[in-house]
C-alpha positions as CSV (number, residue, x, y, z in Angstrom):
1,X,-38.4,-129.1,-43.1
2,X,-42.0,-128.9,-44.0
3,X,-43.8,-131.9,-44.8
4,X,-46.4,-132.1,-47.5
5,X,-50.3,-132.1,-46.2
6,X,-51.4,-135.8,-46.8
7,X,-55.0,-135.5,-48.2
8,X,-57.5,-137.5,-46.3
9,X,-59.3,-139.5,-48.7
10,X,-61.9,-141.2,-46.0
11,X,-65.4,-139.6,-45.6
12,X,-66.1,-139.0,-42.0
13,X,-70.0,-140.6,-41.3
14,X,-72.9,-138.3,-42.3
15,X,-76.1,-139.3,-40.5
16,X,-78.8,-138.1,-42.7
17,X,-82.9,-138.1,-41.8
18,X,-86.0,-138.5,-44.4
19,X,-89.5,-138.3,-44.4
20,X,-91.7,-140.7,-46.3
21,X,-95.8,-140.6,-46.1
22,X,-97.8,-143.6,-45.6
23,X,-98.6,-146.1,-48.7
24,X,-102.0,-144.5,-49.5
25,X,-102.2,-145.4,-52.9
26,X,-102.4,-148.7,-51.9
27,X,-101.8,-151.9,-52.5
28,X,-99.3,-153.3,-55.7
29,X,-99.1,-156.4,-57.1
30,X,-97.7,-155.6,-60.4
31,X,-94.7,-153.1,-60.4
32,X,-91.1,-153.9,-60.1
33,X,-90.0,-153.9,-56.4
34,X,-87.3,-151.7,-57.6
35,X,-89.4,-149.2,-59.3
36,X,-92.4,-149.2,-56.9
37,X,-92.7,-145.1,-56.0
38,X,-92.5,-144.9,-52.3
39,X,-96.2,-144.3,-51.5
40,X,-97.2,-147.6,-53.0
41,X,-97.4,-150.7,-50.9
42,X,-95.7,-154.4,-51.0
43,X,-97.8,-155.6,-48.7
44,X,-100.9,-153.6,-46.7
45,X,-103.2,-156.7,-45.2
46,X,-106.1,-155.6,-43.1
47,X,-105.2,-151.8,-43.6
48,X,-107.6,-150.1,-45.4
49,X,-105.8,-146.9,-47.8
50,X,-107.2,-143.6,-46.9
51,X,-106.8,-140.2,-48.9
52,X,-104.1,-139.3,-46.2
53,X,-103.3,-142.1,-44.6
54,X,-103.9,-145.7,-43.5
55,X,-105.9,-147.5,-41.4
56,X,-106.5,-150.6,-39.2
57,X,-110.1,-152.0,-40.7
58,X,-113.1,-152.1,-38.8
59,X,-113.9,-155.5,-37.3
60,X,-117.1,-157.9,-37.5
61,X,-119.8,-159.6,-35.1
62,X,-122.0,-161.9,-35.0
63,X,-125.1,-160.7,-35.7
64,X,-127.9,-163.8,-36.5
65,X,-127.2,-167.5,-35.0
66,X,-129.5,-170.8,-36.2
67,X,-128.7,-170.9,-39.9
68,X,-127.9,-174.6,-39.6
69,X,-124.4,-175.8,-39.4
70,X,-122.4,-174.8,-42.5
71,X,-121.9,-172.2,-44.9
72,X,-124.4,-169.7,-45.2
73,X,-124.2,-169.6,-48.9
74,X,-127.0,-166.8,-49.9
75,X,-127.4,-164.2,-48.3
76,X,-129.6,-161.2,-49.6
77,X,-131.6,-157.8,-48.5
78,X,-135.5,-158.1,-49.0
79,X,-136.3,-154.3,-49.6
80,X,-139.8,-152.8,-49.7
81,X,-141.4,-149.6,-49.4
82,X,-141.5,-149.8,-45.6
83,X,-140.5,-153.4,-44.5
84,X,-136.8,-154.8,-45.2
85,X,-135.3,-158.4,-44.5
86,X,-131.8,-159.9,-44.8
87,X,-132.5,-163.4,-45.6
88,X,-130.0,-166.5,-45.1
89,X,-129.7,-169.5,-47.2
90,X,-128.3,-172.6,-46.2
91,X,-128.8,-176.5,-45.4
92,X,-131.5,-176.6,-47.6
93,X,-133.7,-173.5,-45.8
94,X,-133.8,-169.7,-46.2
95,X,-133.6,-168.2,-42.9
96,X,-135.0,-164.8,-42.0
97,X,-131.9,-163.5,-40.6
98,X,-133.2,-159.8,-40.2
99,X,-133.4,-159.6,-36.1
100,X,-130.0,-159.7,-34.0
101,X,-129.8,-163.2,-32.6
102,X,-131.1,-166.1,-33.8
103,X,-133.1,-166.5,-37.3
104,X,-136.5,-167.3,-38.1
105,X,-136.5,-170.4,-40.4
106,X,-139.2,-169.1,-44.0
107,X,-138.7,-171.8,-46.1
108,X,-137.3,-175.4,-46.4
109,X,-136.9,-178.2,-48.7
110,X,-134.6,-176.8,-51.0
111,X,-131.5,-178.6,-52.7
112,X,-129.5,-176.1,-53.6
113,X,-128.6,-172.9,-51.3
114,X,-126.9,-170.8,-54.4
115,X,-129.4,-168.8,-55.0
116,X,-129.5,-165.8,-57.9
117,X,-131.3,-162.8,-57.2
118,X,-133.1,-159.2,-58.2
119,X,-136.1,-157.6,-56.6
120,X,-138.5,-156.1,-59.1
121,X,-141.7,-154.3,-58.4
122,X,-145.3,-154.2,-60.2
123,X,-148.7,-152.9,-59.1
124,X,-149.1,-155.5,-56.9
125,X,-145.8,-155.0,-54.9
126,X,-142.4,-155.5,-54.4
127,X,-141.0,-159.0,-54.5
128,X,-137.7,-160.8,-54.5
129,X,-137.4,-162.9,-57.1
130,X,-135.2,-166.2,-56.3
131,X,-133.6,-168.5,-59.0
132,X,-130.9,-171.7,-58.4
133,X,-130.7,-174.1,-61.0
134,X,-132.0,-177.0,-58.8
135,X,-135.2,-175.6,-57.2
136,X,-138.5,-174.4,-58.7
137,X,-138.2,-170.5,-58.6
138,X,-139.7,-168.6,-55.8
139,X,-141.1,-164.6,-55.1
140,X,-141.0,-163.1,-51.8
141,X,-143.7,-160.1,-50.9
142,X,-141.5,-159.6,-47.3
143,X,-144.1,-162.3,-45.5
144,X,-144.3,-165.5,-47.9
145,X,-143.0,-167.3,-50.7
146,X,-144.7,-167.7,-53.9
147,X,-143.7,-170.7,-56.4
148,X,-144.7,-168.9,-60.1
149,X,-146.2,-170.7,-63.1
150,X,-143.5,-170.3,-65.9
151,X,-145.5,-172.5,-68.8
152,X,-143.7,-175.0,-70.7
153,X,-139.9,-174.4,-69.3
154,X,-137.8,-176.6,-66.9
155,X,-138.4,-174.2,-64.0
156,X,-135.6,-175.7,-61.7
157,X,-133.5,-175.0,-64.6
158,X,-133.2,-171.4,-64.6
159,X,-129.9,-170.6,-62.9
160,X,-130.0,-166.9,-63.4
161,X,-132.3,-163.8,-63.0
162,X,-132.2,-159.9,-63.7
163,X,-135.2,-157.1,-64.3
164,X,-134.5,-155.6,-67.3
165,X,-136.9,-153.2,-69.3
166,X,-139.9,-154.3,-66.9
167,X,-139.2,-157.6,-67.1
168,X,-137.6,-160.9,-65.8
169,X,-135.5,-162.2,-68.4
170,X,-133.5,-165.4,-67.5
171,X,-130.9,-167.6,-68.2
172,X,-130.6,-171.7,-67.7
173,X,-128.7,-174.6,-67.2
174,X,-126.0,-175.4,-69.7
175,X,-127.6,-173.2,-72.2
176,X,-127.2,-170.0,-74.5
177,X,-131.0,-170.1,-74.8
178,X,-132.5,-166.7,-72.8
179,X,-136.0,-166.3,-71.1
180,X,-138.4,-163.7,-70.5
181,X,-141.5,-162.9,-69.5
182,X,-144.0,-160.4,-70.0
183,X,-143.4,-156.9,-69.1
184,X,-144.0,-156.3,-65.4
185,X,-145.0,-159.8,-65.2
186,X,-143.7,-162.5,-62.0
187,X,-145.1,-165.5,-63.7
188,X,-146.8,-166.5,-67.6
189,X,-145.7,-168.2,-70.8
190,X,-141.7,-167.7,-70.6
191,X,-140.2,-166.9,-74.4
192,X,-137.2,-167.3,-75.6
193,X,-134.8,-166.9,-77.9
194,X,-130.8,-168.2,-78.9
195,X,-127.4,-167.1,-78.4
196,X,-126.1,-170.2,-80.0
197,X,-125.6,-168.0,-83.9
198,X,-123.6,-165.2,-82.0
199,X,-121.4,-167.5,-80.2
200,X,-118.1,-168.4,-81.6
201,X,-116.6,-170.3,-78.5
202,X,-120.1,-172.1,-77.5
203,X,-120.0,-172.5,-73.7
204,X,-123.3,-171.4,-71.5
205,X,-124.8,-168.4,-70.4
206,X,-122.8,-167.4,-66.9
207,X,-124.4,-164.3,-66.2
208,X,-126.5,-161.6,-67.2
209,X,-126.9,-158.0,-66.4
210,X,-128.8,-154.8,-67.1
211,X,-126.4,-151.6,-67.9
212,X,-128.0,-148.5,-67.4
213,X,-125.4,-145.8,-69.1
214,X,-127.1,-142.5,-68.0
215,X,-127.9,-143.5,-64.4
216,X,-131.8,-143.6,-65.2
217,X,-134.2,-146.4,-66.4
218,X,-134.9,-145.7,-69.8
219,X,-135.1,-147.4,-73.7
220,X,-131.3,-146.3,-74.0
221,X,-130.5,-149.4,-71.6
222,X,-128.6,-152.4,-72.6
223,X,-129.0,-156.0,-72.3
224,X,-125.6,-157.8,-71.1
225,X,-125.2,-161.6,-71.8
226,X,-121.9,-163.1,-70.7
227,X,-120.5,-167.1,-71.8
228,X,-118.8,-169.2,-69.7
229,X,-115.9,-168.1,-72.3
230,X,-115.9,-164.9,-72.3
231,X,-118.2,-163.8,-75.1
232,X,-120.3,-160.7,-74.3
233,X,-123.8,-160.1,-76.1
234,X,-125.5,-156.9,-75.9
235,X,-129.1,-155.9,-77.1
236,X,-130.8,-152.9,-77.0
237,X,-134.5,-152.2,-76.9
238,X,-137.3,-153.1,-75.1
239,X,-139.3,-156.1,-76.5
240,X,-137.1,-159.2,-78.1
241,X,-140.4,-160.1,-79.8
242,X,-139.9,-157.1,-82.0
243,X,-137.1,-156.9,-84.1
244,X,-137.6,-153.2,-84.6
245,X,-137.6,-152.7,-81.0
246,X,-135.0,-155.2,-80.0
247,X,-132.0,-154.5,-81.7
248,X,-127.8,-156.3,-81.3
249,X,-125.6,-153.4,-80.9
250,X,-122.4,-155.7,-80.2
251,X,-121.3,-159.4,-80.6
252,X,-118.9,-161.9,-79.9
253,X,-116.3,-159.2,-77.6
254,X,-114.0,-161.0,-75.6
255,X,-113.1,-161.0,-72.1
256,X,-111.2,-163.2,-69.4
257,X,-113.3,-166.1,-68.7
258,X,-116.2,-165.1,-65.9
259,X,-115.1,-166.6,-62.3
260,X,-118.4,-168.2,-61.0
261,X,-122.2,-167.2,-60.9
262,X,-122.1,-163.9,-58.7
263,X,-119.4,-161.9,-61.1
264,X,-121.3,-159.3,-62.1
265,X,-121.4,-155.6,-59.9
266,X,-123.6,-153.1,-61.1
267,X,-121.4,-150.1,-59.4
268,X,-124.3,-146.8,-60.4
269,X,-123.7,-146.6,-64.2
270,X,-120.7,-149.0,-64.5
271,X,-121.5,-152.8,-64.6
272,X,-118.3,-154.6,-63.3
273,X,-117.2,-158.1,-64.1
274,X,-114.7,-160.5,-62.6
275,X,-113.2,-162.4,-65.2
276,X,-109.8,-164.5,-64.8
277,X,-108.1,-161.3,-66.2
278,X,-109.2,-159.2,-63.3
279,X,-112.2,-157.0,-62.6
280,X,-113.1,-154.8,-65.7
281,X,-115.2,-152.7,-65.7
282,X,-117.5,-152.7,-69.2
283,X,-116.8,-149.4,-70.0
284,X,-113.8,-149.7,-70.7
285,X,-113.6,-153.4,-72.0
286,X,-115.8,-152.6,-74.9
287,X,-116.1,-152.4,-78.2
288,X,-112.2,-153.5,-77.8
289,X,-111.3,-157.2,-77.4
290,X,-109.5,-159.0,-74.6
291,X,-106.1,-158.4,-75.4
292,X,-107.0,-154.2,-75.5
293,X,-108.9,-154.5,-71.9
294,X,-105.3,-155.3,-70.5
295,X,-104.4,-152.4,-68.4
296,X,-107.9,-150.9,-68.1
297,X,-108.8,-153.4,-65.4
298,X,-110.0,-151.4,-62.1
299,X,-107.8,-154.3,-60.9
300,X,-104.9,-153.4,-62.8
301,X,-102.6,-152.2,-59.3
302,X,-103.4,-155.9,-58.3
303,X,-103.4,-157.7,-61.5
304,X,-100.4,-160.3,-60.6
305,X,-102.3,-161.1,-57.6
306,X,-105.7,-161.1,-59.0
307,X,-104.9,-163.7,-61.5
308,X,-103.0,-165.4,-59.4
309,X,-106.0,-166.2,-57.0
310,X,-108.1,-167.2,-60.0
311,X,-105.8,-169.4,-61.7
312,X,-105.8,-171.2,-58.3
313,X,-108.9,-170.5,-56.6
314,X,-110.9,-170.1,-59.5
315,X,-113.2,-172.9,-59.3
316,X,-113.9,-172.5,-55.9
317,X,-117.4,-171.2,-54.7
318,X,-118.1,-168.3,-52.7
319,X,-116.7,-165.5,-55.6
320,X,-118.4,-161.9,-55.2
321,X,-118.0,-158.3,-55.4
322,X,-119.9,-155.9,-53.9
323,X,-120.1,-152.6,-54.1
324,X,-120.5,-150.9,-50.4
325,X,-121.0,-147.4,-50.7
326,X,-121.0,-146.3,-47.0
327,X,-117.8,-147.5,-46.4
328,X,-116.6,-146.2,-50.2
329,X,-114.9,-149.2,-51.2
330,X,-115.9,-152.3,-53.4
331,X,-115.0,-155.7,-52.5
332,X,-114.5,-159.1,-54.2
333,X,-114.7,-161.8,-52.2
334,X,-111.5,-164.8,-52.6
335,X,-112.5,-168.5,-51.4
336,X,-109.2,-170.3,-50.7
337,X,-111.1,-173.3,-49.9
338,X,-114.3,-174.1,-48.4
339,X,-113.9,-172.6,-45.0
340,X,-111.3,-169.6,-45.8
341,X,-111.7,-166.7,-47.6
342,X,-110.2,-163.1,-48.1
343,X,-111.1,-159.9,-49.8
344,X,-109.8,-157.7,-52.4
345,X,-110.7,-154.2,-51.4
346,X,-110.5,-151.2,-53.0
347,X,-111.2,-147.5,-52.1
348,X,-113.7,-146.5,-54.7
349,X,-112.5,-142.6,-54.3
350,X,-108.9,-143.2,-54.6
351,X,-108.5,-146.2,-56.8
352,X,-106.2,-147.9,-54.3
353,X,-106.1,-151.1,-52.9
354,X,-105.8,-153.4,-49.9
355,X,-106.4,-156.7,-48.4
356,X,-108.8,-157.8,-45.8
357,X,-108.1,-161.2,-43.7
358,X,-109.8,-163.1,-40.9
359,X,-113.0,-163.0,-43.0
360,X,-114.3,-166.0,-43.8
361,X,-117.0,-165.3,-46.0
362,X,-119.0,-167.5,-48.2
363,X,-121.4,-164.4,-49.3
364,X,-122.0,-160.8,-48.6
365,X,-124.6,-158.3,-49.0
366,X,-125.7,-155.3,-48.0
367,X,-128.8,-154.7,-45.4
368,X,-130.1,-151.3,-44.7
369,X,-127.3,-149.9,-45.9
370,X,-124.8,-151.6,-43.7
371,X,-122.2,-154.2,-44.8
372,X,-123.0,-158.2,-43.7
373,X,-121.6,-161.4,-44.4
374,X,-122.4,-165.1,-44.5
375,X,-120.0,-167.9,-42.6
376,X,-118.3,-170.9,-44.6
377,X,-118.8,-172.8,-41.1
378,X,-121.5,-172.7,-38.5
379,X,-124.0,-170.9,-39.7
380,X,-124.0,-167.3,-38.7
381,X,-124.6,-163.9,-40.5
382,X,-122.0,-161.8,-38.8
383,X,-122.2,-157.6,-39.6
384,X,-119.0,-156.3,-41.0
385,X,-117.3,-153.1,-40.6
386,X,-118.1,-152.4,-36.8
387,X,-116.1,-152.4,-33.4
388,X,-112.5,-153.0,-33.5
389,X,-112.2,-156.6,-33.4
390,X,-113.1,-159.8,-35.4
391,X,-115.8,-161.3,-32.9
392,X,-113.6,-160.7,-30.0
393,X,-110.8,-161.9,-31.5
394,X,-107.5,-159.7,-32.6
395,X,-107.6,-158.4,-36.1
396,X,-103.7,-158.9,-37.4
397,X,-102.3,-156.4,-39.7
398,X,-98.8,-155.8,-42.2
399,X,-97.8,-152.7,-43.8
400,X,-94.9,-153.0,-45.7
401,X,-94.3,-149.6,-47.8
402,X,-92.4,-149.9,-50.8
403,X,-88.8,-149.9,-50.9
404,X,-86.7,-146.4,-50.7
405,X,-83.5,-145.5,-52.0
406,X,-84.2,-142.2,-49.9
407,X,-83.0,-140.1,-52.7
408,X,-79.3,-141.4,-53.4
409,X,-79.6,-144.7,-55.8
410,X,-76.8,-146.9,-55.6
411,X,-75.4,-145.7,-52.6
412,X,-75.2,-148.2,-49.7
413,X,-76.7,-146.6,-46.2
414,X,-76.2,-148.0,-42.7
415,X,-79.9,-147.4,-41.3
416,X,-79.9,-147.3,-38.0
417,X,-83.9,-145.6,-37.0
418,X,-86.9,-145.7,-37.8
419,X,-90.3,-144.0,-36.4
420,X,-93.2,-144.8,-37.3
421,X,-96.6,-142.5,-37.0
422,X,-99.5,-143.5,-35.8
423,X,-103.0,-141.8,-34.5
424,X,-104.4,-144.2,-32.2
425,X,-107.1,-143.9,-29.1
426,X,-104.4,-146.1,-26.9
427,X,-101.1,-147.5,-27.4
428,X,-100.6,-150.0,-29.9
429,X,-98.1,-152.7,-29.7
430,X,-96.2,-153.3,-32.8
431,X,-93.2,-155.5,-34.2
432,X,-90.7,-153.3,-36.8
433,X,-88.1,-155.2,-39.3
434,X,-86.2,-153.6,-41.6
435,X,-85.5,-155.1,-45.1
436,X,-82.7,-154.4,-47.2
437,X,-82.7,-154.5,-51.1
438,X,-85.8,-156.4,-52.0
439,X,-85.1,-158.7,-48.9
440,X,-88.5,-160.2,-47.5
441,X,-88.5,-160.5,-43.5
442,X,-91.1,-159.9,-41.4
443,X,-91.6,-160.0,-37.8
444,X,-91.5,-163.3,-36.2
445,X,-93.9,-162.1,-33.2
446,X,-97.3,-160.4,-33.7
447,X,-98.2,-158.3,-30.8
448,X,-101.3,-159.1,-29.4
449,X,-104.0,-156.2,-28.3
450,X,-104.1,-155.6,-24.3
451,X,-107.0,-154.4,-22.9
452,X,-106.7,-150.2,-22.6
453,X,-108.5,-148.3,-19.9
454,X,-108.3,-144.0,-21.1
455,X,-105.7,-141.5,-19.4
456,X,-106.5,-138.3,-17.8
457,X,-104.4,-134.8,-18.8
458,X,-102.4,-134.0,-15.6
459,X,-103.0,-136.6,-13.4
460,X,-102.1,-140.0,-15.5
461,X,-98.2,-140.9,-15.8
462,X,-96.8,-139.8,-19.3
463,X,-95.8,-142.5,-21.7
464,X,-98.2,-145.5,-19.9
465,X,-101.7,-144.0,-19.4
466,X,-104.0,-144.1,-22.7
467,X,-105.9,-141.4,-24.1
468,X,-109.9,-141.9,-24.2
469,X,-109.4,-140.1,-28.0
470,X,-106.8,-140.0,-30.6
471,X,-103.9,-139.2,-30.0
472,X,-100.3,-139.0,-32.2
473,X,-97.6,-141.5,-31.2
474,X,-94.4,-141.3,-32.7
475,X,-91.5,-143.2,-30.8
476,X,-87.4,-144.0,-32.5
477,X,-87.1,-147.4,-32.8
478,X,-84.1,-149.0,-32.8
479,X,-83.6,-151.2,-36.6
480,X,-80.2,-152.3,-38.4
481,X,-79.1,-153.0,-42.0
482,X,-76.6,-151.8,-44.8
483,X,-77.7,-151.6,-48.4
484,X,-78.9,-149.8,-51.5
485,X,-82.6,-149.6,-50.0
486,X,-85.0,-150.4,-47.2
487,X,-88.1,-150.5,-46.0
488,X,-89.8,-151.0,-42.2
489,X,-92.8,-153.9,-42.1
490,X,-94.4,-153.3,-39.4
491,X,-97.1,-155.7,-37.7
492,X,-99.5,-155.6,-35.3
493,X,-102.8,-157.5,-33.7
494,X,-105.7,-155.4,-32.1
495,X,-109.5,-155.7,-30.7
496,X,-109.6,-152.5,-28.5
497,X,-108.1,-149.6,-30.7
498,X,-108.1,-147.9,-33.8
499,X,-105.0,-147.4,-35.7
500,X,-103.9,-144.8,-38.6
501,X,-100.3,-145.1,-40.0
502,X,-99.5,-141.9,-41.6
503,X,-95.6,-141.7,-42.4
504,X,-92.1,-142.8,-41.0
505,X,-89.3,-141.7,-40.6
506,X,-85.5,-143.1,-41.3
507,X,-82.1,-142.0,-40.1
508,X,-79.6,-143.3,-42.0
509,X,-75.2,-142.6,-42.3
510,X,-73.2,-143.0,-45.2
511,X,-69.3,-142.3,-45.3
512,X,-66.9,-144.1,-42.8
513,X,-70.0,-146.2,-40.9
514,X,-69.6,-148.2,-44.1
């Protein structure tokens, strides 16, 4: 007798394969972890977000020795028509830093090493123009220091200094009171006159700024004020003697408190501020208040993150940003303490964001173009984004993609592969882990960087001789875990090679391997 067909109600395994490209729209510290998009990043630390891909950031070197024995705490470019100077600030002297090797000591006997500067030019040159809070003001012509005659003010009070309309207009100590000076002027009577009327929260004067809207010099520019609170003042005009020439065109708007002296970026016609509510750019902060800038901070990827650090960190010194065209991105520089420090970096083409390490910065600035920082210890100027290491030391580095669901939500998946791609000049060691459904495990080992020595076509053995250029490596490597999601982290350490991460791969099995 026949016998019925019995149905068989158990799946047999389906091994299934996907693509997914590398996290180049950066960094995020704000989404969901379960509604991050797949070419957003949880974690991308010393991996700098490309249009296509990602890569390992350039290193640092030292590049000027002999700026005493602490923190270089200034440290700015002297630029004239055919001479140009990096100067260094620290123990109590400004160093001319400008040579590789060890620095020139310029000027001593200062008390303060914070110094606030602008270079602004007049028929008789161009000159630097120096300001701390502590110490008489100075001007530089690129070969000495000049101490200016200011009249009746408390010189060593002014604490800030910009060039704004052909002049120097400044701001002081524990004050809403601001200073000028004649137009195209370096020294003379200084007037003044009061923020204290448009004030509602009091405070001080934190910073000040000159916003050129249309990218050229011109009556059109605005005067920026910012409190210690958050109020921002603008005037427009040239003269504030005049009041039909000097005109307020906005009051009293609101922003996130101002973290420390050096949190204004004039970025070509944008002027950006770092406030406690991120790094907003003014353009979009005004006329609204505070609670409309939410959302349109450039920070906004970052924005858990970013307040985060200033909550904490906040009070620290050594906050900056810095716009560095050549390597299109902007920084802002993070003190942890007094000897640490990291960077918030963004790619100013893409919007996207990252996080530099092993950079312990007390001060950037730019110098001929090129990117250089000053140390929180021992007193060197070291030149940033060159060579492939960070002074001969490794440069360690996380990329942890979002999580994927790999197309089939609420489905568990026994992963079982992963391969990574990279474009590197050797072979890079790495350590893979795979996390499952928001899990956060990362390697326990860091690979350290082994010295490479390049391959030749034909005559080198495959798979252990390295390339002299870049070349694609893409190798299965074995990983394990059962869930709804996943995601590789994948770290690394290197000072010989460069590194791009452009997509991985995942084979995966449902059915019966469940």
């Amino acid at each position: 007798m026949l016998q019925p067909l019995q149905s068989n109600t158990q799946r047999s395994p389906v091994a299934r394969s996907s693509s997914t490209s590398a996290p180049v729209r950066g960094w995020n510290a704000k989404d969901s972890l379960a509604d991050m998009e797949a070419e957003w990043a949880i974690t991308l630390d010393n991996i700098f977000p490309n249009m296509t891909d990602v890569e390992l950031r350039s290193g640092h070197a030292s590049h000027s020795t002999g700026n005493g024995s602490g923190a270089v705490e200034t440290l700015v470019e002297y630029s004239g028509p055919s001479t140009k100077k990096l100067l260094a600030c620290a123990g109590g002297v400004i160093y001319d830093a400008s040579a590789a090797g060890g620095s020139t000591s310029i000027a001593t006997g200062k008390s303060n090493n914070r110094w606030q500067t602008v270079m602004f030019g007049t028929a008789g040159g161009n000159f630097l123009y120096m300001v701390n809070g502590a110490d008489a003001p100075v001007y530089y012509n690129g070969s000495a220091f000049t101490t200016p005659s200011l009249g009746s003010v408390t010189a060593a009070n002014i604490v800030d200094v910009i060039a704004h309309q052909r002049r120097l207009f400044f701001a002081f100590n524990d004050s809403l009171i601001i200073g000028y000076l004649p137009v195209n002027s370096l020294a003379g009577t200084v007037a003044t006159f009061d923020l204290g009327g448009l004030c509602k929260k009091g405070g001080k004067v934190q910073a000040l700024a000159s916003w050129t809207r249309d990218g050229g010099s011109g009556p059109d520019d605005i005067f920026v004020a910012i409190t210690s609170e958050g109020e921002v003042i603008l005037y427009s005009g040239t003269d504030p003697g005049s009041a039909s020439t000097w005109l307020l065109v906005g009051a009293s708007f609101s922003i996130g408190k101002p973290i420390g002296r050096r949190c204004v970026e004039v970025v070509g016609t944008e002027v950006m501020v770092t406030t406690q509510d991120g790094a907003i750019p003014l353009s979009t902060m005004l006329p609204i208040d505070r609670v409309g800038s939410y959302g349109k901070a450039l920070s906004d990827n970052i924005q858990n993150a970013f307040i985060a650090s200033a909550r904490q960190y906040g009070t620290n010194f050594g906050w900056q940003s810095l716009h560095y065209p050549q390597g299109s991105y902007a920084l802002f520089n993070v003190p942890i303490s007094s000897t640490v420090s990291y960077q918030y970096v963004v790619n100013t083409q893409t919007g996207a964001w990252c996080q530099f390490t092993g950079q312990n910065a007390a001060c950037w600035s730019l110098f001929k173009g090129d990117l250089y920082f000053g140390s929180t210890t021992g007193g060197i100027v070291f030149k940033a984004d060159t060579g492939t290491s960070d002074n001969n030391a490794d440069i360690e580095y996380t990329i942890k993609p979002a999580f994927n669901y790999f197309g089939t939500r609420g489905v568990n998946k026994l992963f079982s592969l992963c391969r990574p791609h990279f474009t590197s000049n050797g072979a890079p060691s790495v350590a893979i882990d795979l996390n499952i459904d928001f899990s956060d495990i990362n390697p326990t080992s860091v690979p350290a960087a082994t010295t490479i020595s390049a391959g030749q076509w034909d005559v080198s053995k495959w798979d252990q001789a390295n390339w002299a250029s870049e070349v694609s490596i893409a190798d299965w490597l074995t990983v394990y875990g059962i869930g709804d999601c996943a995601t590789p982290t994948i770290r690394g350490a290197e000072k010989v090679l460069t590194l791009k991460f452009s997509a991985y791969d995942m084979i995966w099995q449902t059915g019966n391997a469940l």
